[in-house]
VOGU-3710 file (C-alpha; in Angstrom, 3 decimals, decimal comma):
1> xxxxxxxxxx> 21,245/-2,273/-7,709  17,923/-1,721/-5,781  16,179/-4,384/-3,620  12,162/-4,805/-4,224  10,636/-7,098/-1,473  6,753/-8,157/-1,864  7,636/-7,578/-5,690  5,117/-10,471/-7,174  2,643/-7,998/-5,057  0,395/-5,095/-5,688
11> xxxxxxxxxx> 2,187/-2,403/-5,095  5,679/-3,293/-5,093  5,206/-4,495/-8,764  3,747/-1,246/-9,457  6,730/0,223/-8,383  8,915/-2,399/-10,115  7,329/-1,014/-13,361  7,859/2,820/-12,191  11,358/1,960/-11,738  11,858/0,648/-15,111
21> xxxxxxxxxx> 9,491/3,434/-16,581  12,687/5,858/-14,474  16,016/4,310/-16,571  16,417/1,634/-13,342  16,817/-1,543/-14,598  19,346/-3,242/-12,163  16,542/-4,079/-10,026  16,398/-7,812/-7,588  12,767/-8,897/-6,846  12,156/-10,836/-3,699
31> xxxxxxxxxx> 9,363/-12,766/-2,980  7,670/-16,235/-2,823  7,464/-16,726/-6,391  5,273/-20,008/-6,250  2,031/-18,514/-6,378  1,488/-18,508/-10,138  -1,564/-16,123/-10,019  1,118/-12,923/-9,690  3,355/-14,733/-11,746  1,888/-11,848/-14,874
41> xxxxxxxxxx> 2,730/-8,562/-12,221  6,749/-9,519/-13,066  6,968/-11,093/-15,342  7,405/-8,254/-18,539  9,470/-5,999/-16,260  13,122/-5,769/-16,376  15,653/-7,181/-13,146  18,607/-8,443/-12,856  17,408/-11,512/-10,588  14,671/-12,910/-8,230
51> xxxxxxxxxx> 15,551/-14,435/-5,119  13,204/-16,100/-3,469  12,108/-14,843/0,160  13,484/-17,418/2,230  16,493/-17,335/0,825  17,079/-13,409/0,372  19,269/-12,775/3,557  21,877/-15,106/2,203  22,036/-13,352/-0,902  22,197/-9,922/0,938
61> xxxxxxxxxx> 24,929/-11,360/2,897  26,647/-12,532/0,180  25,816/-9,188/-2,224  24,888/-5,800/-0,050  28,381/-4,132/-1,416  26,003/-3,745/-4,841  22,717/-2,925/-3,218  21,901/0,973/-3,033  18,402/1,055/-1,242  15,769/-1,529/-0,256
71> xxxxxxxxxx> 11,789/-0,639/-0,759  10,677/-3,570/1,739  7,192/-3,679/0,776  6,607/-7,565/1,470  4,103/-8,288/4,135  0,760/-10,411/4,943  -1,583/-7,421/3,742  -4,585/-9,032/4,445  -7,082/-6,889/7,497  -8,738/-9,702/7,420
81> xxxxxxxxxx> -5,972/-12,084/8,935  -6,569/-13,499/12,168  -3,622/-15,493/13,190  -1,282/-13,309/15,135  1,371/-15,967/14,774  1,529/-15,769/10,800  1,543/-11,426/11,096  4,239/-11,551/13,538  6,674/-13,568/11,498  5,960/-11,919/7,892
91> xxxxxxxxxx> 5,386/-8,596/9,240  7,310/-7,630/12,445  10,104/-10,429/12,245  10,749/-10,447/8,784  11,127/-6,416/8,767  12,911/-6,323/12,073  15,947/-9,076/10,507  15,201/-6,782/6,971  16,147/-3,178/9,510  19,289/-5,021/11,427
101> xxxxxxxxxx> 20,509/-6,552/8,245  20,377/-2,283/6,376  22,123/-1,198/9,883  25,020/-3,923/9,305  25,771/-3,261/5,689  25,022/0,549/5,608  21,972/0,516/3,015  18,934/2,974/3,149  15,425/1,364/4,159  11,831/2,330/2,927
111> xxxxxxxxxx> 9,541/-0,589/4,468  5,748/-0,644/4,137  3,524/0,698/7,330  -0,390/1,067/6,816  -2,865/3,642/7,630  -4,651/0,592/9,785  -2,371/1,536/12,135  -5,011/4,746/12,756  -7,544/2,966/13,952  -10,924/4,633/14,388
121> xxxxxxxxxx> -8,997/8,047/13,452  -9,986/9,137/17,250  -6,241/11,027/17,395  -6,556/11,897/13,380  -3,854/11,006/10,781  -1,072/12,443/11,912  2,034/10,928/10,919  3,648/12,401/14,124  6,003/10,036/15,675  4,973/11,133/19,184
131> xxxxxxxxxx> 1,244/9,941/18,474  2,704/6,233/17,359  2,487/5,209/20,935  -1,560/6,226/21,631  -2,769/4,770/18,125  -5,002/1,552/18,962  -5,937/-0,297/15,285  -8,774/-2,169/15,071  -7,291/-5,324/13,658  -4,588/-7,859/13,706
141> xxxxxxxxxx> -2,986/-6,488/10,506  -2,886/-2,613/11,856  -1,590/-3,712/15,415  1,408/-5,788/13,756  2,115/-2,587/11,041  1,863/-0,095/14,617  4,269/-2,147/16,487  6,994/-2,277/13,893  6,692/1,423/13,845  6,846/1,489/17,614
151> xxxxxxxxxx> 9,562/-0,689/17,575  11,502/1,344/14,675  10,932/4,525/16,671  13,074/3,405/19,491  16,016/1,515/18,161  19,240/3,464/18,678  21,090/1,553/15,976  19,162/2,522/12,415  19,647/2,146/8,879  21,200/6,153/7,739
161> xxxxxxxxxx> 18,024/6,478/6,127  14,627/5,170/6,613  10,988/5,636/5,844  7,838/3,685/7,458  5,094/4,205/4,372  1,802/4,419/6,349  -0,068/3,346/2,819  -4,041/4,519/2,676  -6,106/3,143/0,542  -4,992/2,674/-2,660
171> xxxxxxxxxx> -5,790/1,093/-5,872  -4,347/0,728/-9,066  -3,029/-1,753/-11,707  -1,465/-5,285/-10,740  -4,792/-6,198/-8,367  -5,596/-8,844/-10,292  -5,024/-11,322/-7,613  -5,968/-9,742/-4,133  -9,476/-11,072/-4,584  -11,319/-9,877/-1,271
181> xxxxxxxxxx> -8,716/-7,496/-0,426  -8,682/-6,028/-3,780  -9,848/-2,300/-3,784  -13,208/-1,379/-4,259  -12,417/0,510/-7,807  -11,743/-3,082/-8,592  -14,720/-4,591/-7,593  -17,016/-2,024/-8,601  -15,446/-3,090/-11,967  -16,167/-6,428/-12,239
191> xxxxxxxxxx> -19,627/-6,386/-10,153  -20,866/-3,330/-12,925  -19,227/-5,333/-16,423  -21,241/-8,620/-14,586  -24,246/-6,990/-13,380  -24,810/-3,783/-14,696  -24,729/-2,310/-10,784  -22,505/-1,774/-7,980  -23,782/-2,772/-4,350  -21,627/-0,928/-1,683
201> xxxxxxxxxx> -22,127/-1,398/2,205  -24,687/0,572/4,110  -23,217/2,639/6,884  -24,063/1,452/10,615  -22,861/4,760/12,087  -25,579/7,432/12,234  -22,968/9,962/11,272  -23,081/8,733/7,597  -25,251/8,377/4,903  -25,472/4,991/3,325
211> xxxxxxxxxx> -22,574/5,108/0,768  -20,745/8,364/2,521  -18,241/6,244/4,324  -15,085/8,515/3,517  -11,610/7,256/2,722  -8,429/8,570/1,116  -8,163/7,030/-1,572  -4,764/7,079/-3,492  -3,641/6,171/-6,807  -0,710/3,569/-7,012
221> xxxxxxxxxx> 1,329/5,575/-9,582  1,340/8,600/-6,984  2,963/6,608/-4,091  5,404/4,653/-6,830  6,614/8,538/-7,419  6,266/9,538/-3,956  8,279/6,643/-2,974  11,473/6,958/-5,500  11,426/10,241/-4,424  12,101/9,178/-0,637
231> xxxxxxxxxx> 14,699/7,007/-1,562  16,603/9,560/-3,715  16,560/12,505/-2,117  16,988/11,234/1,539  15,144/13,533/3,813  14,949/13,295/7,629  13,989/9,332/8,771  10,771/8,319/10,112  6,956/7,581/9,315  5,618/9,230/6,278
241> xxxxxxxxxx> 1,987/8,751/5,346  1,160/7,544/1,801  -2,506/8,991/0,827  -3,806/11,909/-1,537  -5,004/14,147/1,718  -8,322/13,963/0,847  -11,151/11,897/1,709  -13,915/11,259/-0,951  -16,962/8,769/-0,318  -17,492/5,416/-1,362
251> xxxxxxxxxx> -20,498/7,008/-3,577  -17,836/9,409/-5,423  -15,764/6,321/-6,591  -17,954/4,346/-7,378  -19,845/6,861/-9,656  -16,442/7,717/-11,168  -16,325/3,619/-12,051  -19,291/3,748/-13,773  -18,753/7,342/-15,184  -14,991/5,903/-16,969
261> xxxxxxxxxx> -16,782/2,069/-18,148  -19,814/4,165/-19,602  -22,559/2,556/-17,924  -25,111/4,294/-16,246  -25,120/4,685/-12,544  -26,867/1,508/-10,587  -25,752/1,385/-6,998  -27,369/-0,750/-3,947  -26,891/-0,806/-0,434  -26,452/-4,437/1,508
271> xxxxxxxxxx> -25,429/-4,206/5,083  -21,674/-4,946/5,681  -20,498/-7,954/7,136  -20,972/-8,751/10,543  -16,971/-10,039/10,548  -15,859/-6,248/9,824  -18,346/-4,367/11,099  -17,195/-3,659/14,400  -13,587/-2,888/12,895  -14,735/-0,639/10,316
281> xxxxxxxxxx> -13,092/2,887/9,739  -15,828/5,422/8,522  -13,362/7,944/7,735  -9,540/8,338/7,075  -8,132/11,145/5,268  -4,019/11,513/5,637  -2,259/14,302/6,594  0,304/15,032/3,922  2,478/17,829/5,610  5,204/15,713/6,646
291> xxxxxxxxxx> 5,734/14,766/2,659  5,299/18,047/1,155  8,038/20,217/3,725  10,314/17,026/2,776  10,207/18,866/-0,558  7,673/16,362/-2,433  5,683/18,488/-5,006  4,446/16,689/-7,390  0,202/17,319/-7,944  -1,959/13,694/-6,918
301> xxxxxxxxxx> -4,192/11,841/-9,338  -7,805/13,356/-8,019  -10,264/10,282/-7,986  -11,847/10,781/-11,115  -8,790/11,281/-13,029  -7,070/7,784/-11,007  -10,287/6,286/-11,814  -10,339/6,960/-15,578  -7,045/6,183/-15,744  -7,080/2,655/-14,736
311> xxxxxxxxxx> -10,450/1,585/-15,841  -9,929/2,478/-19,345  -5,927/1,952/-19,197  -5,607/-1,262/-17,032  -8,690/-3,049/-16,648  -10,586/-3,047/-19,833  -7,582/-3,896/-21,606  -6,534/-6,330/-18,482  -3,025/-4,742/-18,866  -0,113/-4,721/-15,990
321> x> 1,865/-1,795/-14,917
//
């Protein structure tokens, strides 16, 4: 039996599918199921139960001899979020009670981190523990993800295996719902089918052309693999970065959106909102060593093959992984 928290989510549905796509079908999905706009990310996949958030440690207490691993991927994901009050319960409280409760019953942890935890990328990508400490985010969301990996970093009681998944920026089926926080493959999408063009923010930083803003941009399906591969094969605990390892621009993905819908290429500038602007990371670009010498060597999606894949797979046909 494996644990999926966050599962009514982006990526841990995504997983969720991979998982049934791999023979596992004895899977438990936690989450608040009341918000009926995921309810479609679930509800074709195949699990044994859902147990609602609130209510999971109870059912841990009461069932851990039959769990084998938990993929803790439930958290408030939004960068946007400004209470500090909701981040610290969902994502440092939550996942702290989540880590204690793996110790006590002897179960393996992967939990989700964030490449917000980076910051401006003034001290790179490293997924280094002994950098963990000198990372300063740039918002609410990337402080609470960098002090649960501070925090996991020094415990001297630990699950027997563990992995903090410092996610980049991915994108991928199951979206549907993230609205603003949905990636920009996704918007490009819907702006170009509504509008024929794509507007993408103009850069504010000298060092970049309007539209060169440079992320690492991952397909889903890559970490779902990248993920079951942790959990199986065990390798030394810690904080693993979850990206491709290379950066592309903003320009690159969106032409590669309007490249798999068939449209030709319309694509405007607008400045980017004042709300973000002074929290906005121009470049990030993972290092993948850590990953690879753990023996992971499977090839990425590159962007124009992740692309192509879920326009034309996923979002014309509005399917679900």
């Amino acid at each position: 039996m494996i644990v999926v928290t966050g599962a009514a989510g982006f990526i841990a549905s995504c997983l969720v599918g991979e998982l049934n796509n791999q023979g596992y079908k004895d899977l438990v999905l936690v989450d608040d199921f009341s918000h009926e706009d995921r309810a479609a990310n679930y509800k074709d996949k195949t699990y044994s139960a859902l147990v609602e958030r609130k209510d999971f440690f109870e059912w841990l207490k009461n069932n851990h001899r039959y769990v084998q691993g938990i993929f803790h991927m439930g958290a408030r994901s939004a960068t946007t979020e400004t209470s500090w009050e909701v981040l610290l319960r969902l994502n440092l409280e939550y996942t702290k009670q989540m880590w204690n409760a793996c110790v006590e019953y002897g179960l393996p942890l992967a939990y989700a981190s964030s490449a917000a935890t980076y910051g401006g990328g003034e001290r790179g990508y490293s997924d280094n523990h002994e950098l963990v400490e000198k990372l300063e985010p740039l918002n609410l969301y990337g402080k609470s993800k960098n002090e649960l990996d501070k925090w996991a970093l020094k415990q001297e009681k630990a699950p027997f295996f563990w992995a903090g998944l410092k996610f980049f920026n991915v994108y991928g089926p199951n979206e549907y719902h993230k609205g603003r926080m949905a990636s920009v493959v996704m918007h490009a999408y819907n702006q170009i089918r509504e509008t024929g063009s794509m507007k993408l923010f103009r850069s504010h930083n000298s060092g970049y052309a309007d539209g060169g803003q440079m992320r690492d941009f991952v397909y889903v399906k890559d970490l779902c693999n990248a993920m079951i591969f942790l959990m199986k094969e065990r390798p030394k605990s810690g904080l693993y970065n979850m990206g491709s390892g290379r950066a592309r621009t903003f320009l690159d993905l969106v032409k590669s959106t309007f490249k798999a819908m068939g449209i030709p290429e319309n694509i405007q500038f607008i400045d980017t909102p004042v709300d973000i602007r002074d929290k906005y990371q121009y470049f990030t670009e993972a290092d993948m060593a850590k990953l690879r010498s753990a023996g992971y060597v499977a090839p990425f999606y590159s962007l124009e093959d992740g692309v192509e894949d879920y326009v034309k797979n996923y979002l014309i046909p509005h399917r679900y992984m």
